[in-house]
C-alpha positions in Angstrom: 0.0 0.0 0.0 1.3 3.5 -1.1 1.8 6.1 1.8 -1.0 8.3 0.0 -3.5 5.3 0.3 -2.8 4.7 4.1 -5.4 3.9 6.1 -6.5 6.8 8.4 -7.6 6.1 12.1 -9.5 9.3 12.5 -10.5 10.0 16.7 -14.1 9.9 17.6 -15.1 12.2 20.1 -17.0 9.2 22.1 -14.0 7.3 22.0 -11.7 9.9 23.5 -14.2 11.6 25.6 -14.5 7.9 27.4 -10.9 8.0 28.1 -10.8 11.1 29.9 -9.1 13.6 27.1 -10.6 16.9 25.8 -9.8 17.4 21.9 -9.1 21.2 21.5 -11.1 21.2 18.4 -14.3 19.1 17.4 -14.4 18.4 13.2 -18.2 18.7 11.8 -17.8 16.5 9.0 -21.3 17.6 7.2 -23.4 15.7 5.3 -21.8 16.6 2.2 -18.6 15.2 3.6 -19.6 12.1 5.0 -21.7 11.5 2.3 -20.9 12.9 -1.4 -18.4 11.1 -3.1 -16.5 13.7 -4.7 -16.7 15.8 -1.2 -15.5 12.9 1.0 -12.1 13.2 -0.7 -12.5 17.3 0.3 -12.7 15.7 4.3 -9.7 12.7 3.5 -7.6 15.9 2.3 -8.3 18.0 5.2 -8.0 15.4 7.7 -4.7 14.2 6.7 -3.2 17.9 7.2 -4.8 18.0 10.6 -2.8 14.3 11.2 0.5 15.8 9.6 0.0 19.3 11.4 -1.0 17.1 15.1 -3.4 19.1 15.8 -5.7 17.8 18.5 -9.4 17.2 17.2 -12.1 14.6 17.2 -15.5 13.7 15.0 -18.8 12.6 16.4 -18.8 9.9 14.4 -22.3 8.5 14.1 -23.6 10.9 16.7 -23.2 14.0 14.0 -26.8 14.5 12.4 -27.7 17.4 9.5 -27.0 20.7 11.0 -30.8 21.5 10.0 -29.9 24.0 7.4 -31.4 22.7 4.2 -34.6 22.1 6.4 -35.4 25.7 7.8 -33.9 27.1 4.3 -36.5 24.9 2.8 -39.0 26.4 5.2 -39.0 23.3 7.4 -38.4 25.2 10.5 -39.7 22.6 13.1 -37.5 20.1 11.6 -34.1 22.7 12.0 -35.0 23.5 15.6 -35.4 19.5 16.4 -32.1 18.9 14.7 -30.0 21.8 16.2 -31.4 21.0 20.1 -30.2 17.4 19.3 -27.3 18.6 17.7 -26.8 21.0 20.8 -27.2 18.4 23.7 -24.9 16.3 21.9 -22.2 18.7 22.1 -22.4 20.6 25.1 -22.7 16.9 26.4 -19.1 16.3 25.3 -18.3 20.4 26.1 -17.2 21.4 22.7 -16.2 24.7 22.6 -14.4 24.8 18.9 -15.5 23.8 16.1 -14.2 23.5 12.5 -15.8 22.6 9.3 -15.8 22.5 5.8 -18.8 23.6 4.9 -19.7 27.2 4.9 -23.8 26.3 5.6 -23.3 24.5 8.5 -20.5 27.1 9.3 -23.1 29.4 9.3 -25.5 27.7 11.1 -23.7 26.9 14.3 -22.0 30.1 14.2 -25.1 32.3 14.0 -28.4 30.2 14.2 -27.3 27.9 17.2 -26.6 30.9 20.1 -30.8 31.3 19.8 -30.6 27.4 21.2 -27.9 27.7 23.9 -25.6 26.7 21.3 -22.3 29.1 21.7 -19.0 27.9 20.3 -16.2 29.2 18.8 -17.4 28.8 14.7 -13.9 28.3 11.9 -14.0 27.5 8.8 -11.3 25.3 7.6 -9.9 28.4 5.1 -9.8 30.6 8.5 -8.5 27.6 10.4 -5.2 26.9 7.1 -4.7 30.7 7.3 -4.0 30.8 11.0 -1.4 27.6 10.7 0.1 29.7 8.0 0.9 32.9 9.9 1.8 31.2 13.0 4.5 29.4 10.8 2.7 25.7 11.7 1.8 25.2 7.9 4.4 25.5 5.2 4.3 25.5 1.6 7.2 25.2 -0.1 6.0 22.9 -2.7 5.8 24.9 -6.5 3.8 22.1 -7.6 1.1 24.8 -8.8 3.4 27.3 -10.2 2.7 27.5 -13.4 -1.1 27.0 -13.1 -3.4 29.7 -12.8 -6.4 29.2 -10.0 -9.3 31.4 -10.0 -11.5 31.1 -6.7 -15.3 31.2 -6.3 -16.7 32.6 -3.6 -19.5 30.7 -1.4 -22.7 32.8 -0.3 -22.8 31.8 3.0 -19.1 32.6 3.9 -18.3 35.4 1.3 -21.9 37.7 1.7 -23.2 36.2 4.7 -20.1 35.9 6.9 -18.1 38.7 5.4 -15.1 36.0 4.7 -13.3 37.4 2.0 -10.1 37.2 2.8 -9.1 33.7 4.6 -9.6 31.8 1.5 -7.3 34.4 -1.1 -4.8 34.0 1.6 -4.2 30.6 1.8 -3.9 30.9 -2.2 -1.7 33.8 -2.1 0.6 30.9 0.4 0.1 28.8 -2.7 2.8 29.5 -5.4 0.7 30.0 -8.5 -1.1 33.0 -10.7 -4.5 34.1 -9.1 -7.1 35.6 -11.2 -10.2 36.6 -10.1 -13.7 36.3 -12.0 -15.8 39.4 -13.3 -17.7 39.0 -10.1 -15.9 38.2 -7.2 -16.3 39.4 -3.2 -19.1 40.9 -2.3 -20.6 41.0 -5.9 -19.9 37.4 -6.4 -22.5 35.1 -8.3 -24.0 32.2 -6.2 -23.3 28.7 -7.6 -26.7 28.6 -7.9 -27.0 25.4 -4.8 -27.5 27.7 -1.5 -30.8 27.6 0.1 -32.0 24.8 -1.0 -31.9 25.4 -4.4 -29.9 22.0 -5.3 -32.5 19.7 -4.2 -35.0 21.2 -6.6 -36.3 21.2 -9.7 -34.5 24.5 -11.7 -37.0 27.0 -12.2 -38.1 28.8 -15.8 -35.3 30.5 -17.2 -33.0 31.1 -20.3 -30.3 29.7 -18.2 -28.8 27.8 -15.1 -27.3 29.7 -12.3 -24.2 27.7 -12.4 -23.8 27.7 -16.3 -24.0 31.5 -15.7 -20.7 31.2 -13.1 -19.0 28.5 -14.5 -18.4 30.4 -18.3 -17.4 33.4 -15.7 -14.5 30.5 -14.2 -13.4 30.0 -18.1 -13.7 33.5 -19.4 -10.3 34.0 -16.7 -8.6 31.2 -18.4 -7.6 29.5 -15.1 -6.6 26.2 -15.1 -8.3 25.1 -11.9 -11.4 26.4 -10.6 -11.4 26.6 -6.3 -13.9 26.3 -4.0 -14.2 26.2 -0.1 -17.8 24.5 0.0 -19.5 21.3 -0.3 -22.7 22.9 -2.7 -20.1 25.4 -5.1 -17.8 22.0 -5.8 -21.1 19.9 -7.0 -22.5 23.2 -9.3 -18.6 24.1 -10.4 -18.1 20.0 -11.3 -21.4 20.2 -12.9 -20.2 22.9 -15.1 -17.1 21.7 -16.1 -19.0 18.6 -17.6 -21.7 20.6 -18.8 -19.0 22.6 -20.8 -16.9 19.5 -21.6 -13.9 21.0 -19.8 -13.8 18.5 -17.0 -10.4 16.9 -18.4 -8.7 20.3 -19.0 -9.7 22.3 -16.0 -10.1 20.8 -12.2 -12.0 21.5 -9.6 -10.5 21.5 -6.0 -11.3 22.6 -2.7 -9.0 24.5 -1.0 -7.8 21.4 1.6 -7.3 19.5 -1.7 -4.4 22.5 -2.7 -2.3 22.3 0.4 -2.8 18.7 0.6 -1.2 18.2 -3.0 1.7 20.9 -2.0 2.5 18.8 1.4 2.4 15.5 -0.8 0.6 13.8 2.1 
């Protein structure tokens, strides 16, 4: 077996909580992560730089349930509240008190829908989380695997416009020797993938065009070479894209996890 197909043992917070020790960070996988195919790489990348980096962090295993976001976005809102009180007991059970995720929805939903529930933890998302291991000096990337590629980044709704993450993300790129270009619409005035709110688990609505066909000819109008994400939803609408436009051979599609872990060669 190849050292890049090893077998990792990753903690579960039941496990380690039984045997008296208090993981400084708790990892919410997601549904996306635990489930999608093409996202469960996204959560294999990250958790092998948290297992090269030592960083002390558990999962809850079978115990993590949907955060309840799709629900109350989907206007389900008895649904969300019996999924974040469930969620809640579970972890002030285990007294979590930071969390990391991939996954700007649920990012946003423990961070600022949870406090109404007694819910209060420290909220990172895993671009906020590389950038800090960066500038303290913990993460280095020396690798110029990426050099001569040019990555354009796409910015999620829910960390870009509704957390005002902007920065964490272009920094961990700008760590990341390469050329960065950025779409017509980027920031603030970004285009949604076209996924959030529910919108991915419905039927599209009358149009002249998709939302992500829209974004993804913006990601090939800059002639980047691969197309970066930071959440679950953009990667499936971006991937989509890419296909849709027959470019899925020519141009990638990676998380920002999947970067570093390439540059580390874990």
């Amino acid at each position: 077996m190849s050292e890049n197909k090893r077998k990792i043992e990753v903690p579960v917070m039941a496990d380690v909580f039984a045997k008296g020790q208090k993981p400084e960070y708790l990892l919410w996988v997601g549904s996306a992560g635990a489930f999608d195919d093409r996202y469960k790489k996204v959560t294999r990348a990250f958790v092998k730089i948290l297992e090269h980096l030592k960083i002390s962090y558990a999962v809850l295993g079978v115990e993590e349930s949907s955060s309840g976001d799709i629900a109350r976005r989907a206007g389900n809102e008895m649904l969300f509240q019996m999924q974040a009180m469930m969620n809640i007991e579970i972890l002030n059970g285990y007294e979590v008190k930071k969390i990391i995720t991939c996954d700007p929805h649920a990012f946003n939903t423990l961070k600022n829908e949870y406090t109404d529930y007694d819910g209060n933890y420290e909220i990172i998302h895993h671009t906020q989380f590389l950038r800090q291991l960066i500038t303290e000096g913990k993460l280095k990337i020396e690798s110029g695997i990426f050099k001569d590629k040019t990555l354009t980044y796409h910015d999620p709704c829910y960390l870009g416009r509704g957390n005002n993450e902007y920065d964490a993300p272009r920094d961990v790129l700008n760590a990341i020797p390469s050329k960065k270009v950025e779409m017509k619409r980027n920031k603030s005035n970004a285009l949604c993938c076209g996924a959030g709110g529910g919108q991915m688990f419905k039927e599209a609505e009358k149009g002249d065009k998709e939302v992500f066909i829209e974004r993804i000819e913006e990601a090939l109008a800059t002639n980047a070479e691969v197309v970066v994400t930071a959440c679950p939803y953009c990667m499936v609408m971006m991937t989509d894209g890419l296909k849709y436009k027959n470019k899925e051979e020519e141009i990638k599609n990676y998380d920002i996890a999947e970067l570093i872990e390439q540059t580390l060669d874990l």
